[in-house]
PyMOL Python script that loads the backbone (N, CA, C, O; Angstrom):
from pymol import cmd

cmd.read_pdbstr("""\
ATOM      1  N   UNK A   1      -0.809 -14.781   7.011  1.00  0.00           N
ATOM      2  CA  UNK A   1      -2.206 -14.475   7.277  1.00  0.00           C
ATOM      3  C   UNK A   1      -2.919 -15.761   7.699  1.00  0.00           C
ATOM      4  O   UNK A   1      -2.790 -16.806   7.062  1.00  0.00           O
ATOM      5  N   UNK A   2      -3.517 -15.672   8.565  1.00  0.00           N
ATOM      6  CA  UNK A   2      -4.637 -16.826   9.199  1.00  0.00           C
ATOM      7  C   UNK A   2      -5.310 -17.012   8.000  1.00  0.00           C
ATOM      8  O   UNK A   2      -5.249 -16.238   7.045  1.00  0.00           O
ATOM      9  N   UNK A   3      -6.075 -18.235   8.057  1.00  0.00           N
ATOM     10  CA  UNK A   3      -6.902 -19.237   7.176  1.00  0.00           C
ATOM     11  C   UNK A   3      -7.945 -18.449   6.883  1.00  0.00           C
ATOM     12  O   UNK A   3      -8.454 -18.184   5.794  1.00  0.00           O
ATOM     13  N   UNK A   4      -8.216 -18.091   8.007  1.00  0.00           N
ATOM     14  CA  UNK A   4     -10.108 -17.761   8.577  1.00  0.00           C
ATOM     15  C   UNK A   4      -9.901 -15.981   8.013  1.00  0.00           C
ATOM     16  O   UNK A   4     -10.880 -15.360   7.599  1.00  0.00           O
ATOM     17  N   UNK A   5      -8.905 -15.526   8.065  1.00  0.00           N
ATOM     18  CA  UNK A   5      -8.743 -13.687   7.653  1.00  0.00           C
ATOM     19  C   UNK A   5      -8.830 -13.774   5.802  1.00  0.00           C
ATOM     20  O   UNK A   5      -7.746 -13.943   5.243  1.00  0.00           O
ATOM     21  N   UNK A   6      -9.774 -13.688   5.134  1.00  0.00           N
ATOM     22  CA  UNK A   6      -9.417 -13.311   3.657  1.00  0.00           C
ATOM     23  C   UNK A   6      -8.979 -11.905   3.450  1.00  0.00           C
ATOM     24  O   UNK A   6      -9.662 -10.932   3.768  1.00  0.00           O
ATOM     25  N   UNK A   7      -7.988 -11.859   2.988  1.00  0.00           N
ATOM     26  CA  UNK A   7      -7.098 -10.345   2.526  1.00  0.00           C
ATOM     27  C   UNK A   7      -8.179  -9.484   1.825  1.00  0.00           C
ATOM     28  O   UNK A   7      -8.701 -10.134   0.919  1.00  0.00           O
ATOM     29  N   UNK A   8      -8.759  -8.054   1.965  1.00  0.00           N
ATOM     30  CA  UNK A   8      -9.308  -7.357   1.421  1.00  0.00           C
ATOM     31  C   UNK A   8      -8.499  -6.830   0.259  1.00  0.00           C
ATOM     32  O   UNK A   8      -7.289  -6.833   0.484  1.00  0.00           O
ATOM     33  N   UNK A   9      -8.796  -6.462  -0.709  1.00  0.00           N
ATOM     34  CA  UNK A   9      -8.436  -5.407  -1.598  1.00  0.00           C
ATOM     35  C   UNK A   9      -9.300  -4.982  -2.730  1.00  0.00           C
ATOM     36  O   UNK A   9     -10.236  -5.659  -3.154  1.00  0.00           O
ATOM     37  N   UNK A  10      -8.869  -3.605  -3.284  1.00  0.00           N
ATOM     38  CA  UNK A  10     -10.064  -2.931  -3.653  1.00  0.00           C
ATOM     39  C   UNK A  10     -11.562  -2.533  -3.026  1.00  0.00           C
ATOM     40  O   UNK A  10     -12.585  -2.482  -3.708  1.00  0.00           O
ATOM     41  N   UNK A  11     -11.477  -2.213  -1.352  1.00  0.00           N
ATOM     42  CA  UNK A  11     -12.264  -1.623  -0.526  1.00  0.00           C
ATOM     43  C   UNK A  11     -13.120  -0.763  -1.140  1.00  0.00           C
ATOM     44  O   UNK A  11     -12.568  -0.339  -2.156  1.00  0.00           O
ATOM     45  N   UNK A  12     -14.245  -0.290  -0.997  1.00  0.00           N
ATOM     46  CA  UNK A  12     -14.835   1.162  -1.568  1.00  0.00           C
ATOM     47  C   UNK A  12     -15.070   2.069  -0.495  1.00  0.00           C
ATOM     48  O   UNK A  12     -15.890   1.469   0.200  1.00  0.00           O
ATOM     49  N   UNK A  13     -14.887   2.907  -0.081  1.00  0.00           N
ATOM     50  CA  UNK A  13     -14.212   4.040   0.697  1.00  0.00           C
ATOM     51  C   UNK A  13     -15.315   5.131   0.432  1.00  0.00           C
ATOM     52  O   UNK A  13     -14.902   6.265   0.190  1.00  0.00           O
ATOM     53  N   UNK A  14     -16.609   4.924   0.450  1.00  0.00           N
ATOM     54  CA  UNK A  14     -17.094   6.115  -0.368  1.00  0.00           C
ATOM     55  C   UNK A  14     -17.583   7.623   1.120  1.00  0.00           C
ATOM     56  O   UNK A  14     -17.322   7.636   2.323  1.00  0.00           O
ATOM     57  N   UNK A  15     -17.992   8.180   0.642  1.00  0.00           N
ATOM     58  CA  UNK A  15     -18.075   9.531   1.452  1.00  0.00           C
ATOM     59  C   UNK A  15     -18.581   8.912   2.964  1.00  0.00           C
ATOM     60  O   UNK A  15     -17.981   8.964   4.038  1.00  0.00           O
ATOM     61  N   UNK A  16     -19.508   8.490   2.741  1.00  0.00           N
ATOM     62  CA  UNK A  16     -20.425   8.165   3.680  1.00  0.00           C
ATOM     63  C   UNK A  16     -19.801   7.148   4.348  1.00  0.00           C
ATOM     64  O   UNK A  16     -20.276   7.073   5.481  1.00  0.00           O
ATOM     65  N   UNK A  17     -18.814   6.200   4.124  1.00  0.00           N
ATOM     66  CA  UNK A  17     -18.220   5.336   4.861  1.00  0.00           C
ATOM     67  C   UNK A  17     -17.282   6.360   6.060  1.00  0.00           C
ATOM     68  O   UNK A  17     -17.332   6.429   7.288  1.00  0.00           O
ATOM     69  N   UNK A  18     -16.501   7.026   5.084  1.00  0.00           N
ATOM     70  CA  UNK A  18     -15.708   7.917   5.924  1.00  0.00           C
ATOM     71  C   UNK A  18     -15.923   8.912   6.581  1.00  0.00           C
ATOM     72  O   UNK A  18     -15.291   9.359   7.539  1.00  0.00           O
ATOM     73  N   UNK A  19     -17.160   9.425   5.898  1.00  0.00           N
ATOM     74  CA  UNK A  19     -17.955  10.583   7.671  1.00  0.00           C
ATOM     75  C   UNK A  19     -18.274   8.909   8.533  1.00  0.00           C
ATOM     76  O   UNK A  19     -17.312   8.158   8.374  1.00  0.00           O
ATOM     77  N   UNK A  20     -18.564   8.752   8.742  1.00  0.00           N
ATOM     78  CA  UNK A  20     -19.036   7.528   9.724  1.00  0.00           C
ATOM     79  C   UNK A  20     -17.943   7.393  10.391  1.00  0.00           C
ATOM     80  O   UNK A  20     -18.108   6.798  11.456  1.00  0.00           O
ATOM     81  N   UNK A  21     -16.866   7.727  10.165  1.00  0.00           N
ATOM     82  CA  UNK A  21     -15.290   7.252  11.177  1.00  0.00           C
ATOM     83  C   UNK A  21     -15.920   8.808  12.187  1.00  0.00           C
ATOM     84  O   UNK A  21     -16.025   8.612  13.398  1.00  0.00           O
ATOM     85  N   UNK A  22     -16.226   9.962  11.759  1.00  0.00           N
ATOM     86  CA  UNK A  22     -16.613  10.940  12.426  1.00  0.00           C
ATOM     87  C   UNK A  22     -17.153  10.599  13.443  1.00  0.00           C
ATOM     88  O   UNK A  22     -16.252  10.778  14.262  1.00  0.00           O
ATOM     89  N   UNK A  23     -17.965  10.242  13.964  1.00  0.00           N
ATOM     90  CA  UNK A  23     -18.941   9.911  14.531  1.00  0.00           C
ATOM     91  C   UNK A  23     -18.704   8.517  15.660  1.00  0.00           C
ATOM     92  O   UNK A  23     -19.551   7.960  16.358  1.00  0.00           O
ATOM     93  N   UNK A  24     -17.461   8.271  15.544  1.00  0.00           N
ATOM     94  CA  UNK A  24     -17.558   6.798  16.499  1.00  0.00           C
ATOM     95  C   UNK A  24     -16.632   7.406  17.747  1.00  0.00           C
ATOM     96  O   UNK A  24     -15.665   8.151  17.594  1.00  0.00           O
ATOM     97  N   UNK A  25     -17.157   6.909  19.032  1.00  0.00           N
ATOM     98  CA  UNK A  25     -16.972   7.173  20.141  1.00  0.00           C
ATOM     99  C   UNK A  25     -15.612   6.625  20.717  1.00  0.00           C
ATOM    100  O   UNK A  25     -14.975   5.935  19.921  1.00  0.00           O
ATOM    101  N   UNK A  26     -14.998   6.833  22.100  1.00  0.00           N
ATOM    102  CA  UNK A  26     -14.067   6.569  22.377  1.00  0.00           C
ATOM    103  C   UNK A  26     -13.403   5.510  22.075  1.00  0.00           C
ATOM    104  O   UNK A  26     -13.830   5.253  20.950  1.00  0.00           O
ATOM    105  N   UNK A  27     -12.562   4.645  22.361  1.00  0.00           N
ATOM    106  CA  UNK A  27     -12.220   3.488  22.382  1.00  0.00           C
ATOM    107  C   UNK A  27     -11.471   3.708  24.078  1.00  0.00           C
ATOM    108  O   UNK A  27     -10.883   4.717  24.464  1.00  0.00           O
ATOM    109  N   UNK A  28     -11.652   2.782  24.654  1.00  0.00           N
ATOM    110  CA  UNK A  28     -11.445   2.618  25.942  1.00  0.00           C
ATOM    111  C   UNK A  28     -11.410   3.890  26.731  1.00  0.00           C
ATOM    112  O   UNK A  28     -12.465   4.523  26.673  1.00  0.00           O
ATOM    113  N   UNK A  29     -10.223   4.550  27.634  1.00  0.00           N
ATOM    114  CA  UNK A  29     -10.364   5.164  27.923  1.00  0.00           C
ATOM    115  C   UNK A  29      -9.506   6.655  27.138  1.00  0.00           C
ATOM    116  O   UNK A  29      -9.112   7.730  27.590  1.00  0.00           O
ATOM    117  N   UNK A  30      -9.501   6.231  26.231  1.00  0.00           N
ATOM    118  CA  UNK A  30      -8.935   7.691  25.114  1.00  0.00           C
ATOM    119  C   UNK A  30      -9.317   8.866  25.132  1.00  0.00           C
ATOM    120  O   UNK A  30     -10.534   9.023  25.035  1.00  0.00           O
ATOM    121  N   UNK A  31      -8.659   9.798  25.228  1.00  0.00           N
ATOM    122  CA  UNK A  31      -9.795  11.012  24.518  1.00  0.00           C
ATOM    123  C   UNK A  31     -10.199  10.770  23.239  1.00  0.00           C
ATOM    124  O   UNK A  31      -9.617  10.231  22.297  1.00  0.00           O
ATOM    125  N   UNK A  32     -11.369  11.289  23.357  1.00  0.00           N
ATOM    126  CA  UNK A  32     -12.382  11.230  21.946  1.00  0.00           C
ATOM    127  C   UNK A  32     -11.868  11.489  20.540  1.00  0.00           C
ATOM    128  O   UNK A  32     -11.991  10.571  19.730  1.00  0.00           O
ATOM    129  N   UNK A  33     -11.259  12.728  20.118  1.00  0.00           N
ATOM    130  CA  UNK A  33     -10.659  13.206  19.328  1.00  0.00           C
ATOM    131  C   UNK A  33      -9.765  12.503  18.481  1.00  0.00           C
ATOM    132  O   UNK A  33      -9.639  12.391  17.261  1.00  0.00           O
ATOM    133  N   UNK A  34      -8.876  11.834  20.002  1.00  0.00           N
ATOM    134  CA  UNK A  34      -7.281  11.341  19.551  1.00  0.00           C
ATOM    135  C   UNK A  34      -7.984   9.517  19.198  1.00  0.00           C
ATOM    136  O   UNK A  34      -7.379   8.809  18.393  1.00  0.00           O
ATOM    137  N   UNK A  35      -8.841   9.165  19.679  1.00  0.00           N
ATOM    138  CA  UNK A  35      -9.304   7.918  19.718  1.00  0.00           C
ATOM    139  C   UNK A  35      -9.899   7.789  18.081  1.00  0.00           C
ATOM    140  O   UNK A  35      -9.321   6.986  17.348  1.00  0.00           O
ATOM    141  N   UNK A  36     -11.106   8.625  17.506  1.00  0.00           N
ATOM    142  CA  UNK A  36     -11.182   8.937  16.315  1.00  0.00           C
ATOM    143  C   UNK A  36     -10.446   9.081  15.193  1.00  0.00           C
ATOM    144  O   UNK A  36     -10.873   8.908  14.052  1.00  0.00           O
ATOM    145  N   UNK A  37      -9.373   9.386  15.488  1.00  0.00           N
ATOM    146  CA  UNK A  37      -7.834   9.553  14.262  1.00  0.00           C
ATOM    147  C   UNK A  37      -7.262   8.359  14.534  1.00  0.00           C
ATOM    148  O   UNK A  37      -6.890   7.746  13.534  1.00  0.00           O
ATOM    149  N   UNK A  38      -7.055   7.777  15.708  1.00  0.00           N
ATOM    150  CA  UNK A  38      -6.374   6.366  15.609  1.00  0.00           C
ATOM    151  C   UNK A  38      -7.193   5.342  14.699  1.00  0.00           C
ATOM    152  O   UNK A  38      -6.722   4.601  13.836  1.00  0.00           O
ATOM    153  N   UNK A  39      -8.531   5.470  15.087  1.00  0.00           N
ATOM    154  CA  UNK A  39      -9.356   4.200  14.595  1.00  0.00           C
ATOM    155  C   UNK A  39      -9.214   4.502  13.245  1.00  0.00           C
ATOM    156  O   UNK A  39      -8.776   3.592  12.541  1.00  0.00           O
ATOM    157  N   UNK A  40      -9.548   5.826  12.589  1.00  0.00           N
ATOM    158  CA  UNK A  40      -8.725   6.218  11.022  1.00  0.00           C
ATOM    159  C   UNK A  40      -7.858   5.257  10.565  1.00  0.00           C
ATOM    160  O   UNK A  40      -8.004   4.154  10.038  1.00  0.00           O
ATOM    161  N   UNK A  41      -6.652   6.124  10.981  1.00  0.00           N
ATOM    162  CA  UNK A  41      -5.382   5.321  10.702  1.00  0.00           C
ATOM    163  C   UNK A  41      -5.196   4.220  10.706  1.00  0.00           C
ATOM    164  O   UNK A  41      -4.421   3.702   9.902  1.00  0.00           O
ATOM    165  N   UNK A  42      -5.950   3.446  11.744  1.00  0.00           N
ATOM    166  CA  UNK A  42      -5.779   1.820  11.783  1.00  0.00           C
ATOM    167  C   UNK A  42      -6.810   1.250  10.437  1.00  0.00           C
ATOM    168  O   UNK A  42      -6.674   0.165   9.872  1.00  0.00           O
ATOM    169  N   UNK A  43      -7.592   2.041  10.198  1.00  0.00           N
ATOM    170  CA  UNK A  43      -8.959   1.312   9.171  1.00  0.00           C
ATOM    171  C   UNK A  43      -8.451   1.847   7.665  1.00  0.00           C
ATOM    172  O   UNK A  43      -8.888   1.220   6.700  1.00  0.00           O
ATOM    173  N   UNK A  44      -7.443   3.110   7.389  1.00  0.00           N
ATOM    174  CA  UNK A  44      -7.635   3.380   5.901  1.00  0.00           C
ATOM    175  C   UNK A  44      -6.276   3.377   5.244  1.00  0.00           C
ATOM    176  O   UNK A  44      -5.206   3.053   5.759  1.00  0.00           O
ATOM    177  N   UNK A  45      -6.489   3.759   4.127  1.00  0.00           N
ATOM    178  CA  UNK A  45      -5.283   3.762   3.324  1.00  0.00           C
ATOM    179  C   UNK A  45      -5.057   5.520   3.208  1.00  0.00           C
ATOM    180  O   UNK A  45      -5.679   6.492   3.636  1.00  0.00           O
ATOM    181  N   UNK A  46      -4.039   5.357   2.535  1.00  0.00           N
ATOM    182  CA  UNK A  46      -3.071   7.026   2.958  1.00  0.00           C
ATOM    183  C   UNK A  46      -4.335   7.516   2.016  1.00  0.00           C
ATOM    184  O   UNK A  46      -4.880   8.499   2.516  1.00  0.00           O
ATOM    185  N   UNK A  47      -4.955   7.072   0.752  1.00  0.00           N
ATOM    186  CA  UNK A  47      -5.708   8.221   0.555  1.00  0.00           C
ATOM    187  C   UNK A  47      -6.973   7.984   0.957  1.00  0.00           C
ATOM    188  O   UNK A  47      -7.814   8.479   0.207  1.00  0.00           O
ATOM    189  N   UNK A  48      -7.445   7.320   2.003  1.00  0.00           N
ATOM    190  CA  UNK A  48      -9.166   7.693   2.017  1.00  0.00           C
ATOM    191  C   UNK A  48      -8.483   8.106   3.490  1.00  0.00           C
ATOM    192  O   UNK A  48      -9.365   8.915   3.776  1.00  0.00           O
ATOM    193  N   UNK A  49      -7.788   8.150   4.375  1.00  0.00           N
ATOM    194  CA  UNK A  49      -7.311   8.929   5.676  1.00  0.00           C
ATOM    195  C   UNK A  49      -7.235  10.250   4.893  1.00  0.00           C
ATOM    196  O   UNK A  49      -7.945  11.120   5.396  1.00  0.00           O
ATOM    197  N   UNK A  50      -6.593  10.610   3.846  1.00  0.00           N
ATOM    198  CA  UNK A  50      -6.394  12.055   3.538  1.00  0.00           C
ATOM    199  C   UNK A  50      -7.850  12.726   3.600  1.00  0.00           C
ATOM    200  O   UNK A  50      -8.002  13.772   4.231  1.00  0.00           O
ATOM    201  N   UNK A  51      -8.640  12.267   3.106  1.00  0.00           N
ATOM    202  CA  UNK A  51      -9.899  12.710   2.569  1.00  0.00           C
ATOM    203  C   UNK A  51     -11.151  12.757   3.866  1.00  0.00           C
ATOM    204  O   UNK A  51     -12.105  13.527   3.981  1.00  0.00           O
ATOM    205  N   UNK A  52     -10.763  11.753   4.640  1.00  0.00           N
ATOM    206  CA  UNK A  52     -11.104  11.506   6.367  1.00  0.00           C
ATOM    207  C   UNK A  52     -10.360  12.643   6.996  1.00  0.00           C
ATOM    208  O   UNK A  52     -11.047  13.286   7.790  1.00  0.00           O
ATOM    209  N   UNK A  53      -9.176  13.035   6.845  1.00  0.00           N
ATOM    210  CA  UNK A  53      -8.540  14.638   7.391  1.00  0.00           C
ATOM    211  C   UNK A  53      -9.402  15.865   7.177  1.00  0.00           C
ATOM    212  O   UNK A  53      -9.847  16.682   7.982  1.00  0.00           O
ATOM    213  N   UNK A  54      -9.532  15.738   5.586  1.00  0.00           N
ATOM    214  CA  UNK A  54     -10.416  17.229   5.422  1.00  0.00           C
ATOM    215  C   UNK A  54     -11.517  17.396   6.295  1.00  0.00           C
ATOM    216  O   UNK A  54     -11.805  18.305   7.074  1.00  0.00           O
ATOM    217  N   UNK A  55     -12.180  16.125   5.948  1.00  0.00           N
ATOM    218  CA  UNK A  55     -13.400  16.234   6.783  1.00  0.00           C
ATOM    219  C   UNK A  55     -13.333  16.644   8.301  1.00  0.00           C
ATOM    220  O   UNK A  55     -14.155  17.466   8.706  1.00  0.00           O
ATOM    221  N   UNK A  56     -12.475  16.160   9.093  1.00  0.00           N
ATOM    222  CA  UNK A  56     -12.317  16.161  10.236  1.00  0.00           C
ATOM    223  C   UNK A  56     -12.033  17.312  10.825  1.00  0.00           C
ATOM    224  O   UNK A  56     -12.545  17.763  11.850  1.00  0.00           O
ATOM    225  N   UNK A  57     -10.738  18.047   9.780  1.00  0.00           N
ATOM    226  CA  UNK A  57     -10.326  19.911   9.974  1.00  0.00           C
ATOM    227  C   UNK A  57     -11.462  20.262   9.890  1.00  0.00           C
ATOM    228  O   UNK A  57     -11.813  20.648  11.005  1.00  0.00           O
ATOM    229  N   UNK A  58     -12.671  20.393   8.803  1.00  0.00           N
ATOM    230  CA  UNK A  58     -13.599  21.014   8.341  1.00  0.00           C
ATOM    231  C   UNK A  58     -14.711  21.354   9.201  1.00  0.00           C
ATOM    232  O   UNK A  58     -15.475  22.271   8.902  1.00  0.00           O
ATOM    233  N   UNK A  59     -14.903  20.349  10.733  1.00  0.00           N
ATOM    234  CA  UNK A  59     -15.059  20.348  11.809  1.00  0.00           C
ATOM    235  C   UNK A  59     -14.976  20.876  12.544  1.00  0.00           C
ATOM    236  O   UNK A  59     -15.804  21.009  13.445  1.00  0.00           O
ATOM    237  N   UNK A  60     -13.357  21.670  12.385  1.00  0.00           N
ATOM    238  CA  UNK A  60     -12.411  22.260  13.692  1.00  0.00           C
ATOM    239  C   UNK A  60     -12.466  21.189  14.735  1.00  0.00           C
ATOM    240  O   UNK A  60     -13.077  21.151  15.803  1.00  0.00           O
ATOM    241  N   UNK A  61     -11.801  20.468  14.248  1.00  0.00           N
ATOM    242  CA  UNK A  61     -11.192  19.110  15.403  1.00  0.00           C
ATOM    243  C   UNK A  61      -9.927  19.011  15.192  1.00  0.00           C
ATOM    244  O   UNK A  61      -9.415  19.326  14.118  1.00  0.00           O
ATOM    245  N   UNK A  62      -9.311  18.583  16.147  1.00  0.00           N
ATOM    246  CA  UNK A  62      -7.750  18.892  16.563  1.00  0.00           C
ATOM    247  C   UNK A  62      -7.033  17.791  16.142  1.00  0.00           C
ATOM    248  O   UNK A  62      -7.277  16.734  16.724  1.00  0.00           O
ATOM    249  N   UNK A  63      -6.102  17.793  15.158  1.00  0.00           N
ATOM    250  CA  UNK A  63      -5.731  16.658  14.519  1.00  0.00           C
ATOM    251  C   UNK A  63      -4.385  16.845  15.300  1.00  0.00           C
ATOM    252  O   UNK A  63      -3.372  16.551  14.665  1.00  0.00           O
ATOM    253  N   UNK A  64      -4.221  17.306  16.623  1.00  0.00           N
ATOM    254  CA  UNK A  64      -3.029  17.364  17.428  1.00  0.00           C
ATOM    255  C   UNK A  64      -3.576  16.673  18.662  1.00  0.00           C
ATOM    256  O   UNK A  64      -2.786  16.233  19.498  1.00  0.00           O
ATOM    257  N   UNK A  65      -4.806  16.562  18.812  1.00  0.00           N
ATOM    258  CA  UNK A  65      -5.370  16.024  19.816  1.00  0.00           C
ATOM    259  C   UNK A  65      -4.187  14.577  20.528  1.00  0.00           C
ATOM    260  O   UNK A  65      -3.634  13.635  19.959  1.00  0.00           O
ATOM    261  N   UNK A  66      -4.210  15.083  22.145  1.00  0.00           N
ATOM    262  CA  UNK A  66      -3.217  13.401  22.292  1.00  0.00           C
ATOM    263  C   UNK A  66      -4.311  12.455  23.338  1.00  0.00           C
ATOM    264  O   UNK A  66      -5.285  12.572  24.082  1.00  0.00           O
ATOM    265  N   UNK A  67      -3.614  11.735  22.931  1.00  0.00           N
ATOM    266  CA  UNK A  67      -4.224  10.058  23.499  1.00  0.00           C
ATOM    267  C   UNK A  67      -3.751  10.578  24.980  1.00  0.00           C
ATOM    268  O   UNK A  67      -3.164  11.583  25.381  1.00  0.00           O
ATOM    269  N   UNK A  68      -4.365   9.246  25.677  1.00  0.00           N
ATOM    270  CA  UNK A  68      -3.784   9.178  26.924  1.00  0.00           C
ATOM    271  C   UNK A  68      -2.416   9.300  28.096  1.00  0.00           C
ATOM    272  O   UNK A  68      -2.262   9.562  29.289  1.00  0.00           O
ATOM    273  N   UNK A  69      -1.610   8.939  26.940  1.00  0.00           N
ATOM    274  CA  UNK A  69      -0.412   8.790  27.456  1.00  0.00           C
ATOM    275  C   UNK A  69       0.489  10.302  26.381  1.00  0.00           C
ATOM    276  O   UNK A  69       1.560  10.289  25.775  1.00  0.00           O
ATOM    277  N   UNK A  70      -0.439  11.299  26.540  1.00  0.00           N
ATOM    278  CA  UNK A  70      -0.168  12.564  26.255  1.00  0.00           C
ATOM    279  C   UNK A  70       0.773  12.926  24.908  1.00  0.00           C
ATOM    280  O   UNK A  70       1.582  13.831  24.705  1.00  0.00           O
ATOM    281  N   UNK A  71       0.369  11.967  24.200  1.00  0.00           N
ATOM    282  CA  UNK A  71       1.303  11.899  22.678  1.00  0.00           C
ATOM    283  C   UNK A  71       0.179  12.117  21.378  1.00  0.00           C
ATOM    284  O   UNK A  71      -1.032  11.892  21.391  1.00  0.00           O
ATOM    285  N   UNK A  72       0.779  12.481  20.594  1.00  0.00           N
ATOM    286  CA  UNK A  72      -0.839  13.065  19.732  1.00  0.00           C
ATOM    287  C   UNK A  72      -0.535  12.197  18.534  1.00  0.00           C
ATOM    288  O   UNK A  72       0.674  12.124  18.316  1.00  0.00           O
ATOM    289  N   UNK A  73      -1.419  11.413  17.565  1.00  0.00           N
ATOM    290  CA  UNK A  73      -0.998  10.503  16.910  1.00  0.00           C
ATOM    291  C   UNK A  73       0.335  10.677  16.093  1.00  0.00           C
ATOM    292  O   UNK A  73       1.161   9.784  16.278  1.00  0.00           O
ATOM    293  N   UNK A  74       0.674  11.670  15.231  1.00  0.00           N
ATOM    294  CA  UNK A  74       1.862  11.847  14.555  1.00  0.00           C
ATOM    295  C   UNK A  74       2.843  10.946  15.527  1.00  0.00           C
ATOM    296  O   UNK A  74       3.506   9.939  15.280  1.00  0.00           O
ATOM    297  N   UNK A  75       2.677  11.666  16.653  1.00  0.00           N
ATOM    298  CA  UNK A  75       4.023  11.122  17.221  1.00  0.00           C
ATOM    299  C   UNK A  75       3.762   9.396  17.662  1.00  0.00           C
ATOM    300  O   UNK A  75       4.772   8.764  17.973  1.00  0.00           O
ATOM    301  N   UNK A  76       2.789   8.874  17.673  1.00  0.00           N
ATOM    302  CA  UNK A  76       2.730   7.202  18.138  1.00  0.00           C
ATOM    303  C   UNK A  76       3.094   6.730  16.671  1.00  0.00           C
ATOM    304  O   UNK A  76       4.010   5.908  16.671  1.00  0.00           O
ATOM    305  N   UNK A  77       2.587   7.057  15.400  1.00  0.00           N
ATOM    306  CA  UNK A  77       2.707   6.399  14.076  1.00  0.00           C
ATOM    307  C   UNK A  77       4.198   6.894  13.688  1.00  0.00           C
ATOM    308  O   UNK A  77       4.587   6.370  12.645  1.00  0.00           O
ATOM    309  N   UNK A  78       5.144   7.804  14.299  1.00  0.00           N
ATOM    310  CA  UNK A  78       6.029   7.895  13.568  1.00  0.00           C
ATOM    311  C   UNK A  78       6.999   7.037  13.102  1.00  0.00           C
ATOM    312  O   UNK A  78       7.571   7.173  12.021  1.00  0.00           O
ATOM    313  N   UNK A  79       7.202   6.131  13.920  1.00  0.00           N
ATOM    314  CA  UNK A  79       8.159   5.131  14.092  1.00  0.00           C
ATOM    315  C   UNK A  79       7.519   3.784  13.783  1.00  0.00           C
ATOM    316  O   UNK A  79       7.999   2.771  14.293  1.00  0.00           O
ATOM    317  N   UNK A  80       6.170   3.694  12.752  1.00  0.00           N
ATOM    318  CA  UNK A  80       5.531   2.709  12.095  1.00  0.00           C
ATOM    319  C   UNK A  80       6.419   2.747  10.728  1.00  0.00           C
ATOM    320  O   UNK A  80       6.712   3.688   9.990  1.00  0.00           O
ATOM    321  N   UNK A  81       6.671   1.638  10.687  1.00  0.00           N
ATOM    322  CA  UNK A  81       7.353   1.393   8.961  1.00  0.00           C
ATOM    323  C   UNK A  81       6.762   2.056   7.966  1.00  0.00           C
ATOM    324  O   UNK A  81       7.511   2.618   7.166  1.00  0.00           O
ATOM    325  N   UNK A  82       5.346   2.151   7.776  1.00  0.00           N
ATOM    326  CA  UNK A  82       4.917   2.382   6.658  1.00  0.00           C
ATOM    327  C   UNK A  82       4.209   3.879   6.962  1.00  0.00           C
ATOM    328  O   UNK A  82       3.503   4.472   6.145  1.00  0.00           O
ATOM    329  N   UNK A  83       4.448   4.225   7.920  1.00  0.00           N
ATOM    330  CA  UNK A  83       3.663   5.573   8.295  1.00  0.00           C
ATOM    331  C   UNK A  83       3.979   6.750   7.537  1.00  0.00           C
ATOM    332  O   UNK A  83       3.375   7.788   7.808  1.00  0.00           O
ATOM    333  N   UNK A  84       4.634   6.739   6.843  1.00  0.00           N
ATOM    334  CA  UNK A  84       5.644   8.431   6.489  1.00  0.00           C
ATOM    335  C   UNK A  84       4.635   9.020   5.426  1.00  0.00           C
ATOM    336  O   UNK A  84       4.781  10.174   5.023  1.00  0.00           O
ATOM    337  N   UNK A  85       3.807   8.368   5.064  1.00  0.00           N
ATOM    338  CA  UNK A  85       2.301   9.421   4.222  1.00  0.00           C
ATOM    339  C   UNK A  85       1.336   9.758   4.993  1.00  0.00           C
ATOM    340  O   UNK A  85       0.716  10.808   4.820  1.00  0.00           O
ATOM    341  N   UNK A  86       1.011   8.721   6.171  1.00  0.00           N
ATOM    342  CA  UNK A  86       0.027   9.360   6.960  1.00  0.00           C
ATOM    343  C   UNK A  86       0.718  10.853   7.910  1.00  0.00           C
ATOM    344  O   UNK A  86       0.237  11.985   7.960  1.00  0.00           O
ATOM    345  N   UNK A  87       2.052  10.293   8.614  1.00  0.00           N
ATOM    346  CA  UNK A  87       2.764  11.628   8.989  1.00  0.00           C
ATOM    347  C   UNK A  87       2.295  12.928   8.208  1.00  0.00           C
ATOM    348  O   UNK A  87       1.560  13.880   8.469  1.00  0.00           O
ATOM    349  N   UNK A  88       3.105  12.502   7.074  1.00  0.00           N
ATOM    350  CA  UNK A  88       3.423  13.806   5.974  1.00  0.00           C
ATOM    351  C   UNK A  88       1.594  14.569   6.391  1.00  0.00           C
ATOM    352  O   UNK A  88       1.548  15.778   6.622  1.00  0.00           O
ATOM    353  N   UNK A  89       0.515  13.889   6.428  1.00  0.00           N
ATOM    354  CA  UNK A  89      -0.850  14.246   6.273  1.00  0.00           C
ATOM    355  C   UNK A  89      -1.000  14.656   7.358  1.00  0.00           C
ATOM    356  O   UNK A  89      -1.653  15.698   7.297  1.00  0.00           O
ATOM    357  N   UNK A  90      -0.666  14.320   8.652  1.00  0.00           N
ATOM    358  CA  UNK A  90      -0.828  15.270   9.838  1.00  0.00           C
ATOM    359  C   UNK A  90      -0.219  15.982  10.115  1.00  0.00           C
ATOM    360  O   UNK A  90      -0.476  16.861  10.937  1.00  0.00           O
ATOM    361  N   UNK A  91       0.878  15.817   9.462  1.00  0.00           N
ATOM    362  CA  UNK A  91       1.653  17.601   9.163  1.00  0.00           C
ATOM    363  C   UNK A  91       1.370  18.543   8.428  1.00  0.00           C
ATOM    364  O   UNK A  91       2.114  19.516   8.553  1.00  0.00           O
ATOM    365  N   UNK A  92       0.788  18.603   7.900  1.00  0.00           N
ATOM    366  CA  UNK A  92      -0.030  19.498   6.962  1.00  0.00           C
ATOM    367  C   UNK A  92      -1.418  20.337   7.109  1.00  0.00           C
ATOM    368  O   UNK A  92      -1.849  20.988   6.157  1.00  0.00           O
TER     369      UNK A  92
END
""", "prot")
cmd.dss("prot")
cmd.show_as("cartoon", "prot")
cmd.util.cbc("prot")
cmd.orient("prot")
């Protein structure tokens, strides 16, 4: 880890942090949907992403939604080392 990066731990994750992932707009040229679940995945831990899922189904938003290059997140995180809880959660 760089000098200048201090390691977080023990984050607080509370409701309102995680509707707020709802609500954030593309990232480059992504679809919206699939761009929203990435920025998830990249920002939480397997359980405040779980709890960021409900919300998101609860929506009727497409947690199959694909990115650009026509792959829907399950399938870009599968082959991440540590991915196999977030998987298991978009399989479900």
């Amino acid at each position: 880890m760089r000098a200048d990066k201090a390691k977080v731990v023990d984050e607080v994750w509370d409701d309102a942090r995680i509707e707020s992932f709802l609500g954030k707009g593309p990232m480059g040229a992504e679809e919206a949907e699939f761009s929203v679940l990435l920025h998830a995945y990249r920002s939480m831990r397997v359980a405040d992403f779980d709890r960021f899922l409900q919300k998101f189904k609860a929506q009727g938003r497409d947690v199959h939604a694909k990115g650009r290059d026509g792959r829907a997140l399950v399938d870009v995180i599968a082959s991440h080392a540590k991915s196999a809880e977030f998987v298991q959660l978009l399989q479900s």
